[in-house]
Residue, then its C-alpha position, 0 to 999 in steps of 0.5 A: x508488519x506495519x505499526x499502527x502509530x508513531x509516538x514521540x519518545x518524549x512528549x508522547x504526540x501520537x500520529x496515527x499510521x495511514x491504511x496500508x490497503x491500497x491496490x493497483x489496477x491492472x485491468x482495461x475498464x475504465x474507474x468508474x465502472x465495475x472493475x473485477x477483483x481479479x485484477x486488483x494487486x496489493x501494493x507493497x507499503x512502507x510507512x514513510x514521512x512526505x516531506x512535501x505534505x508534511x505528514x505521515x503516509x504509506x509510500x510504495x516498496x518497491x524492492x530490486x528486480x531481483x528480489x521479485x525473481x527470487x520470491x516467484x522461484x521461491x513460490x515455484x518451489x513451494x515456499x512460502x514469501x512475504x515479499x512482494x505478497x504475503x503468500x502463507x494464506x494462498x494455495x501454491x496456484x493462486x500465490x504463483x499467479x500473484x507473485x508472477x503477475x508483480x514479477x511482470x509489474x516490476x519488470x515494466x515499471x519505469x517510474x521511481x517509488x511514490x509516496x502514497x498521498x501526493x504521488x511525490x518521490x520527496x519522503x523519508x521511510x519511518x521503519x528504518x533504525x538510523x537516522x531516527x526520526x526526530x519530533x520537529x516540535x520537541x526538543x529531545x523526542x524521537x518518533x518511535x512506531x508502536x504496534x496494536x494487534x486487533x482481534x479477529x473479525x468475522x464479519x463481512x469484509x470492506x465495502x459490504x456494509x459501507x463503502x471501502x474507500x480504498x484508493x487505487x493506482x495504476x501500476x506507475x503508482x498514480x492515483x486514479x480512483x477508489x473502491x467502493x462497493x463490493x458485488x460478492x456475486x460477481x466478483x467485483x468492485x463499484x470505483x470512483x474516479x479520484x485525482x491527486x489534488x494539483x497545485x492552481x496555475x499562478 
């Protein structure tokens, strides 16, 4: 599960954790135009410090090849996995089909995992027991993950009633655009082109 902040053990300083909903798209419409639902895929997030931004973010899980080649037998045999999917709530087709899909994505896969909010490879993942993660302006204070379990909603979900902002990558983990709207009757997404901010030539 993924915390909700990070507190400083001693002074208490609270960073607030980055939203772990993110996609990658796996379709051929170009960002901009409506893209279907059907080919948008959760990433596997951890939540990482990006030694480059200097701040907290969600880089991408990527685990080894076999540990997707294990979940999709354990899906075919109608186990339930948490990795790379969380299947619990999804019939045994539409799991086989999400699990078989990211199979086929790590297997094609040539780039190395990337922190979410620059594209770097230079972080360090925050849900590690050792080494702790020190507070850099605080003499003894560690950063230590703190949980919030919100209630229930029942109300529309993201980019119904206001835009979802969600961002989006391709499947190298380069982000391209955004969710915006929501179109239930068709099953698909409004998106906005959307770049990493690049460093100005000198």
């Amino acid at each position: 599960m993924i915390p909700s902040r990070y507190t400083c053990s001693s002074c208490n300083e609270s960073l607030a954790v980055p939203d772990a909903e993110n996609y990658y798209y796996t379709g051929n419409i170009s960002i901009g135009m409506p893209v279907d639902n059907d080919d948008l895929y959760l990433i596997p997030v951890r939540p990482a410090w990006c030694k480059d931004c200097a701040s907290l973010c969600m880089a991408e899980n990527i685990r080894s090849i076999r540990d997707f080649e294990n979940a999709y037998e354990a899906v075919r045999s109608g186990k339930t996995v948490e990795y790379p999917r969380e299947t619990e709530n999804l019939d045994n087709e539409a799991a086989l089909h999400e699990v078989k899909t990211l199979l086929q994505w790590r297997m094609s896969r040539r780039r190395a995992a990337r922190a979410l909010c620059c594209g770097g490879e230079n972080y360090q993942f925050m849900d590690v027991s050792l080494p702790l993660f020190k507070h850099a302006e605080c003499d003894f204070g560690y950063m230590e993950a703190r949980y919030l379990w919100p209630g229930s909603y029942n109300g529309p979900g993201p980019g119904v009633n206001s835009p979802a902002n969600i961002r989006l990558y391709d499947p190298e983990g380069e982000l391209i655009g955004q969710l915006t709207w929501y179109k239930r009757e068709e099953n698909k997404w409004d998106t906005e082109k959307l770049s990493y901010p690049r460093a100005v030539e000198e």
